[in-house]
mmJSON file of the N, C-alpha and C atoms, coordinates in Angstrom:
{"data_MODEL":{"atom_site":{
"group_PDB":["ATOM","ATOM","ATOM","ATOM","ATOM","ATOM","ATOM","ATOM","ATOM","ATOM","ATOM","ATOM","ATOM","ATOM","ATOM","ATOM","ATOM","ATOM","ATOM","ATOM","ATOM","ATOM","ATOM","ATOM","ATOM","ATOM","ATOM","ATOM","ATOM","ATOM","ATOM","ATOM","ATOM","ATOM","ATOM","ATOM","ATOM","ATOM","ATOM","ATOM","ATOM","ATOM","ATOM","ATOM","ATOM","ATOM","ATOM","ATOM","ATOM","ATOM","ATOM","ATOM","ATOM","ATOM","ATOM","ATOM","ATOM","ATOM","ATOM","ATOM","ATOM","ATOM","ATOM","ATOM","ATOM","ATOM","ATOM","ATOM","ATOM","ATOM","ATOM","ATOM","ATOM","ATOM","ATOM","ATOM","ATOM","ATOM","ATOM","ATOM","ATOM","ATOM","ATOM","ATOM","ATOM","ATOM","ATOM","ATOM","ATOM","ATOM","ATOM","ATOM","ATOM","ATOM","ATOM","ATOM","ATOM","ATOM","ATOM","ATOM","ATOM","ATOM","ATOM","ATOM","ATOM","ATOM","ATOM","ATOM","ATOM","ATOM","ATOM","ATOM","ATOM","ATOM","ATOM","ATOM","ATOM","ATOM","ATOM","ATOM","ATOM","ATOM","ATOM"],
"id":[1,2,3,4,5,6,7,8,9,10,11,12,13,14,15,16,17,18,19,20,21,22,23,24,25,26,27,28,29,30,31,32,33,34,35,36,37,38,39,40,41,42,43,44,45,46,47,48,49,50,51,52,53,54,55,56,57,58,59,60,61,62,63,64,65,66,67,68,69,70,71,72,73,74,75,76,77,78,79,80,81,82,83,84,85,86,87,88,89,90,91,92,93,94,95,96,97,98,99,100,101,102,103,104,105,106,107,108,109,110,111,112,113,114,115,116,117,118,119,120,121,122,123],
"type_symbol":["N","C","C","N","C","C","N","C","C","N","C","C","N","C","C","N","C","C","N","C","C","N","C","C","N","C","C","N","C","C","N","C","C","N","C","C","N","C","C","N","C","C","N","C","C","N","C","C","N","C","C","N","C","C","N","C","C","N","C","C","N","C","C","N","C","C","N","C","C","N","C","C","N","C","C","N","C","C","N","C","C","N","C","C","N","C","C","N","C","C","N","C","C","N","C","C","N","C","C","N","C","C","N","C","C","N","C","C","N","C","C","N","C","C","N","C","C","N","C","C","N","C","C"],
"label_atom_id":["N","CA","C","N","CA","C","N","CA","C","N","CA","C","N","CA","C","N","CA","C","N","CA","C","N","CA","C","N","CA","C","N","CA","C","N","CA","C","N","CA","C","N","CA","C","N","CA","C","N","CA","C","N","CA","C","N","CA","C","N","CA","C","N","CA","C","N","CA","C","N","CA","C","N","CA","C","N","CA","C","N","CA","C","N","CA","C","N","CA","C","N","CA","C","N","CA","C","N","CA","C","N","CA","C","N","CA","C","N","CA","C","N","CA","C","N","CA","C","N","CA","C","N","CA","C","N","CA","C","N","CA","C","N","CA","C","N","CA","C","N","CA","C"],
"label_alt_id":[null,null,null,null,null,null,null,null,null,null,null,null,null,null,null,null,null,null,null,null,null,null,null,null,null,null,null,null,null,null,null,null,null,null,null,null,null,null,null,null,null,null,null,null,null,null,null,null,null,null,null,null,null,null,null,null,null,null,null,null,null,null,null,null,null,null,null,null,null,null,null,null,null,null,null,null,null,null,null,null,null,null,null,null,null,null,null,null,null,null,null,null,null,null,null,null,null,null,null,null,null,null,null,null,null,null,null,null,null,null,null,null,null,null,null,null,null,null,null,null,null,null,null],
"label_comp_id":["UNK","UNK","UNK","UNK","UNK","UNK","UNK","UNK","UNK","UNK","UNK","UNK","UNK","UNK","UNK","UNK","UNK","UNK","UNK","UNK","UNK","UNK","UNK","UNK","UNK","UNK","UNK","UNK","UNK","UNK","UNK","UNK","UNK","UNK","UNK","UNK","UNK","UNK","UNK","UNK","UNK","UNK","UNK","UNK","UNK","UNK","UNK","UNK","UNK","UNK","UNK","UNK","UNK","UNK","UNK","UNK","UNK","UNK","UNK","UNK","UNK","UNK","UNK","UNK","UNK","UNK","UNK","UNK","UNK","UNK","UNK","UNK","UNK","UNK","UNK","UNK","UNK","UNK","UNK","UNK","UNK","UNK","UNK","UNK","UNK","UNK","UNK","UNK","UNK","UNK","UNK","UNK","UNK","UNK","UNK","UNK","UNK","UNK","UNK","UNK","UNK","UNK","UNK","UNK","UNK","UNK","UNK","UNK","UNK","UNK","UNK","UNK","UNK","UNK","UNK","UNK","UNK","UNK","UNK","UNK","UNK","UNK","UNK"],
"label_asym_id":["A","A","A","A","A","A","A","A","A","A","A","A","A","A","A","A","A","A","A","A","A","A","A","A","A","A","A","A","A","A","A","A","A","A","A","A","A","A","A","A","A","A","A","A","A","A","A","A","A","A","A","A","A","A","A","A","A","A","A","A","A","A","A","A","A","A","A","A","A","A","A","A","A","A","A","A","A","A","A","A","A","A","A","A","A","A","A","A","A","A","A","A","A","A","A","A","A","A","A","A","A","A","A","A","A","A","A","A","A","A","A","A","A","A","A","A","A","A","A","A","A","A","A"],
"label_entity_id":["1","1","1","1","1","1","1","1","1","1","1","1","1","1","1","1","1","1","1","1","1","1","1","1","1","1","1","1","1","1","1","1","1","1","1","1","1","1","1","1","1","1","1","1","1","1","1","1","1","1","1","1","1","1","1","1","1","1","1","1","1","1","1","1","1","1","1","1","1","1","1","1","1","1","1","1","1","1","1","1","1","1","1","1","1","1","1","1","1","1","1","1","1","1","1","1","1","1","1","1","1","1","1","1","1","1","1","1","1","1","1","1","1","1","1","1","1","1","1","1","1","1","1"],
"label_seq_id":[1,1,1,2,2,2,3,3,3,4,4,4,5,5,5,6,6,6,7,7,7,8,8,8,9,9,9,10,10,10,11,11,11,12,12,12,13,13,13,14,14,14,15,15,15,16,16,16,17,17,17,18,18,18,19,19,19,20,20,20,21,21,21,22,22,22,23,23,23,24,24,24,25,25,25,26,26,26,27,27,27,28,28,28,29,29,29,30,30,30,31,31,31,32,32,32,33,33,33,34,34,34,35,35,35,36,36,36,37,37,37,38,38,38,39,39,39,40,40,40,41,41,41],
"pdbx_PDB_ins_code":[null,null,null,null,null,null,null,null,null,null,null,null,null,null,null,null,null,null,null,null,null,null,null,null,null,null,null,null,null,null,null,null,null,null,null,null,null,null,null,null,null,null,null,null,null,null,null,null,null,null,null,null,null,null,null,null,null,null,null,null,null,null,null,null,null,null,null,null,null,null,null,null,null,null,null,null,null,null,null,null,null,null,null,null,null,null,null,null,null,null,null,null,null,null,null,null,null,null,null,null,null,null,null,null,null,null,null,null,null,null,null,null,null,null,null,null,null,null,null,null,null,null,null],
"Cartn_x":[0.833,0.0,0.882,0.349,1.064,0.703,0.737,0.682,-1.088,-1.436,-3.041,-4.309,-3.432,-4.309,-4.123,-3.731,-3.555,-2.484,-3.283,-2.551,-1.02,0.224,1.672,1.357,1.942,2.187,3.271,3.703,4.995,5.312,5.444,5.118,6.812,6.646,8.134,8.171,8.923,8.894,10.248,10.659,11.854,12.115,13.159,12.988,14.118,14.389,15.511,16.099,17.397,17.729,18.385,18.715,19.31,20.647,21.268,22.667,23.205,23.065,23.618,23.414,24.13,24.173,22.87,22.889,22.029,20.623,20.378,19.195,18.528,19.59,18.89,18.355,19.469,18.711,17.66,17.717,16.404,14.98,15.018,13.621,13.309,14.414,14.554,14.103,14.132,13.597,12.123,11.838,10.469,9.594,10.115,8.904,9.151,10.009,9.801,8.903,8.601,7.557,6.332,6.427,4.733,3.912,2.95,2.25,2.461,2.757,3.001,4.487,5.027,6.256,6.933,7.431,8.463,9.798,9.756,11.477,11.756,12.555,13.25,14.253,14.17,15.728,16.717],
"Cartn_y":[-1.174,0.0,1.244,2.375,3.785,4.46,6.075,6.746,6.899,7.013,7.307,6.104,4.858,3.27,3.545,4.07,3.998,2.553,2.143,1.236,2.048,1.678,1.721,1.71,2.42,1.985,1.815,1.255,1.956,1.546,2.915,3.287,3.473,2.812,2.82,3.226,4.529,5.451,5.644,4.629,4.778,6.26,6.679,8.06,7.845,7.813,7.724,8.967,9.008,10.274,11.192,10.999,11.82,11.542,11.729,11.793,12.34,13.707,14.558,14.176,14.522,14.715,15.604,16.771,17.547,17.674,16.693,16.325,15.488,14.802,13.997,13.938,15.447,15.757,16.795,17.549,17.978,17.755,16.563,15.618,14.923,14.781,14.304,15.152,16.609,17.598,18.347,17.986,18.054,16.81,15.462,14.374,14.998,15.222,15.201,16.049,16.86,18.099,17.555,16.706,16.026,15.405,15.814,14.636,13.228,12.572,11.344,10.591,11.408,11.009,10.903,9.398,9.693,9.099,8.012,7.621,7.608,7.978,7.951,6.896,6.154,5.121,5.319],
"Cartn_z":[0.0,0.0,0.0,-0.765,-0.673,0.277,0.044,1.118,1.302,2.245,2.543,2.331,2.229,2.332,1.123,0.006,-1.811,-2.236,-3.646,-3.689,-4.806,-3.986,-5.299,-6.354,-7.367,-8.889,-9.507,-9.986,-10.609,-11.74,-12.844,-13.959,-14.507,-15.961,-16.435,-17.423,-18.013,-19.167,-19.727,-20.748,-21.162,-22.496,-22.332,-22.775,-23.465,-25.069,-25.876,-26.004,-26.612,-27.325,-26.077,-24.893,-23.883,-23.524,-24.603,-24.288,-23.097,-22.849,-22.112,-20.875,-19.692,-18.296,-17.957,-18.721,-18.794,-19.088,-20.21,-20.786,-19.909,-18.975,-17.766,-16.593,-16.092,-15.36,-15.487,-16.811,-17.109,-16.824,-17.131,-17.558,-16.218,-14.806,-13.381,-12.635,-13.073,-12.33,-12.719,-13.659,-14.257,-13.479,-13.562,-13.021,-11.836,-10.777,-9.432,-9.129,-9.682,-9.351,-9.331,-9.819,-10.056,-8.551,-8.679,-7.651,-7.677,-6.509,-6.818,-7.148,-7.268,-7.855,-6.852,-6.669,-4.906,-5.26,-6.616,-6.884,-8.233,-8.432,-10.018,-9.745,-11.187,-10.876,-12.4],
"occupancy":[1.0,1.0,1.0,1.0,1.0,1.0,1.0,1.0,1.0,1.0,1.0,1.0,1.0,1.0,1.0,1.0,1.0,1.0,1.0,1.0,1.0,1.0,1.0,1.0,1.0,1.0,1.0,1.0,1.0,1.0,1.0,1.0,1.0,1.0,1.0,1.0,1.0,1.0,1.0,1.0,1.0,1.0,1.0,1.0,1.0,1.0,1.0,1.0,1.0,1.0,1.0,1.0,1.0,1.0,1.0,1.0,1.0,1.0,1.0,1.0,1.0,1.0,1.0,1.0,1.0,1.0,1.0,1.0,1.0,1.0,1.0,1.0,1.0,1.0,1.0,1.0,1.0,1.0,1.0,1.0,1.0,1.0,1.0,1.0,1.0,1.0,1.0,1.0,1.0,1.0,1.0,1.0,1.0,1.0,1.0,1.0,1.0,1.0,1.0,1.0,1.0,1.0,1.0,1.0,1.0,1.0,1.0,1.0,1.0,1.0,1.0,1.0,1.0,1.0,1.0,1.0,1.0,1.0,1.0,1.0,1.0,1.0,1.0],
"B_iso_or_equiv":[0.0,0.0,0.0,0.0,0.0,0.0,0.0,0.0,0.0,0.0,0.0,0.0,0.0,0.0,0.0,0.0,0.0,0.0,0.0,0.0,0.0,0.0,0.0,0.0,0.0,0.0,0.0,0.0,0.0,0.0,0.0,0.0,0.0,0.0,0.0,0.0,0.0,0.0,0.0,0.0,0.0,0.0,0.0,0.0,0.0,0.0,0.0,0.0,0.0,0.0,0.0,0.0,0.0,0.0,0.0,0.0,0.0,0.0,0.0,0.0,0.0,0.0,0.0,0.0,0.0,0.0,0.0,0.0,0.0,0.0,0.0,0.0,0.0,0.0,0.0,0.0,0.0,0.0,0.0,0.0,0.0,0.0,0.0,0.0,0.0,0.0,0.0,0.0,0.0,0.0,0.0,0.0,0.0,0.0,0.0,0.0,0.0,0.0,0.0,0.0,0.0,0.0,0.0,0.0,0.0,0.0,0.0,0.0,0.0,0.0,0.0,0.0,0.0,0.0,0.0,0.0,0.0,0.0,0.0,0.0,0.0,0.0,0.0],
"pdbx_formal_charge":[null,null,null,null,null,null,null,null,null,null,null,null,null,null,null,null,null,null,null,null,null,null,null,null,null,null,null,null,null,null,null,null,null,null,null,null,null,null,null,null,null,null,null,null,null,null,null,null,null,null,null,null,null,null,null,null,null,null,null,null,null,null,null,null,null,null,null,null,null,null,null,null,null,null,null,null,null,null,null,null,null,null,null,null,null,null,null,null,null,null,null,null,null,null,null,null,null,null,null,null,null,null,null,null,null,null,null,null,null,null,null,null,null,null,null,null,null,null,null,null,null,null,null],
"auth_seq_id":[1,1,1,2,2,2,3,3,3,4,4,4,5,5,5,6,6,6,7,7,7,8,8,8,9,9,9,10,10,10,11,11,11,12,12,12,13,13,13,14,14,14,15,15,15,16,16,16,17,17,17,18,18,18,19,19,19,20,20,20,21,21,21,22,22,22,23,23,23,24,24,24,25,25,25,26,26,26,27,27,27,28,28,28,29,29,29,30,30,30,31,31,31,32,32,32,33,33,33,34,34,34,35,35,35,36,36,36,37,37,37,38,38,38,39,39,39,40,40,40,41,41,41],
"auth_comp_id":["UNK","UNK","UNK","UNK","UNK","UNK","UNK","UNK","UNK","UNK","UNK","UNK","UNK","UNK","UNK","UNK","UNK","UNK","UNK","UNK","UNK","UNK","UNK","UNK","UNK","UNK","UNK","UNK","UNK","UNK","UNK","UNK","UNK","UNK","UNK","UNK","UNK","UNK","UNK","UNK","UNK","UNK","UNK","UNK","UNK","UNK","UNK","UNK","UNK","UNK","UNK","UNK","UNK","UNK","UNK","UNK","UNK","UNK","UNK","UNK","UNK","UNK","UNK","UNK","UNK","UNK","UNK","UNK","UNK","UNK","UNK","UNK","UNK","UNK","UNK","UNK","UNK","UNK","UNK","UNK","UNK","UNK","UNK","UNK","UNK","UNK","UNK","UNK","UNK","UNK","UNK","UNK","UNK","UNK","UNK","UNK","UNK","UNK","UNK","UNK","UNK","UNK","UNK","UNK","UNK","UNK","UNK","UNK","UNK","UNK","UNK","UNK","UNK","UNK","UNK","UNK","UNK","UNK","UNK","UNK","UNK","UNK","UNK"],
"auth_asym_id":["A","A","A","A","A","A","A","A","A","A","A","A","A","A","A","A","A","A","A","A","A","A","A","A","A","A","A","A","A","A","A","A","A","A","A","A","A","A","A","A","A","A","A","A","A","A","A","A","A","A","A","A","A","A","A","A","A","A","A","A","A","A","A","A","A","A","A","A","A","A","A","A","A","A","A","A","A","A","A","A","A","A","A","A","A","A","A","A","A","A","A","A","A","A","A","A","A","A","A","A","A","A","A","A","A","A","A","A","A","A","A","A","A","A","A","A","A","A","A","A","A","A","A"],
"auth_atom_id":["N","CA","C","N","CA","C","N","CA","C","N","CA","C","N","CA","C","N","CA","C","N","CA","C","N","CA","C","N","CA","C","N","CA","C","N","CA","C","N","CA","C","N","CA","C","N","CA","C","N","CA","C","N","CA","C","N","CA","C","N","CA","C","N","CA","C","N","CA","C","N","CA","C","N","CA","C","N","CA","C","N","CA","C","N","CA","C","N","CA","C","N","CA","C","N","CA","C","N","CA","C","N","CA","C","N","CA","C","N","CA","C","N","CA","C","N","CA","C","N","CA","C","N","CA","C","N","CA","C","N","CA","C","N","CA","C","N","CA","C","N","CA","C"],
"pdbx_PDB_model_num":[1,1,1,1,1,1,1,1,1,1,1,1,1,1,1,1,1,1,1,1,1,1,1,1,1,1,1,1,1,1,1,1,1,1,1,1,1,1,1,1,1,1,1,1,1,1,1,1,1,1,1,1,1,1,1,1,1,1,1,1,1,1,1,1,1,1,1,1,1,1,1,1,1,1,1,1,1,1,1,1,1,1,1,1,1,1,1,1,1,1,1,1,1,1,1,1,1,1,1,1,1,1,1,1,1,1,1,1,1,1,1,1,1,1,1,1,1,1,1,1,1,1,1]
}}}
C-alpha cells in the first residue's frame, strides 16, 4: 500500500535520445515536481 491506504504503482517510461548529463537531469527535475512522484531510478 502507498501513502493514505492507496494502492503503489509503478510506472516505467523509457525516454531515448538523452545523451547529455544535462538532458537527464532535465527531464529528473520536471517528473519530481509532479504529484506522486516519490522515486526515479
Amino acid at each position: 500500500m502507498g501513502l493514505f491506504g492507496t494502492k503503489a504503482e509503478t510506472i516505467v517510461i523509457n525516454v531515448k535520445g538523452m545523451s547529455s548529463n544535462h538532458c537527464k537531469m532535465s527531464a529528473e527535475t520536471a517528473l519530481k515536481k509532479l504529484n506522486g512522484v516519490f522515486k526515479l531510478c
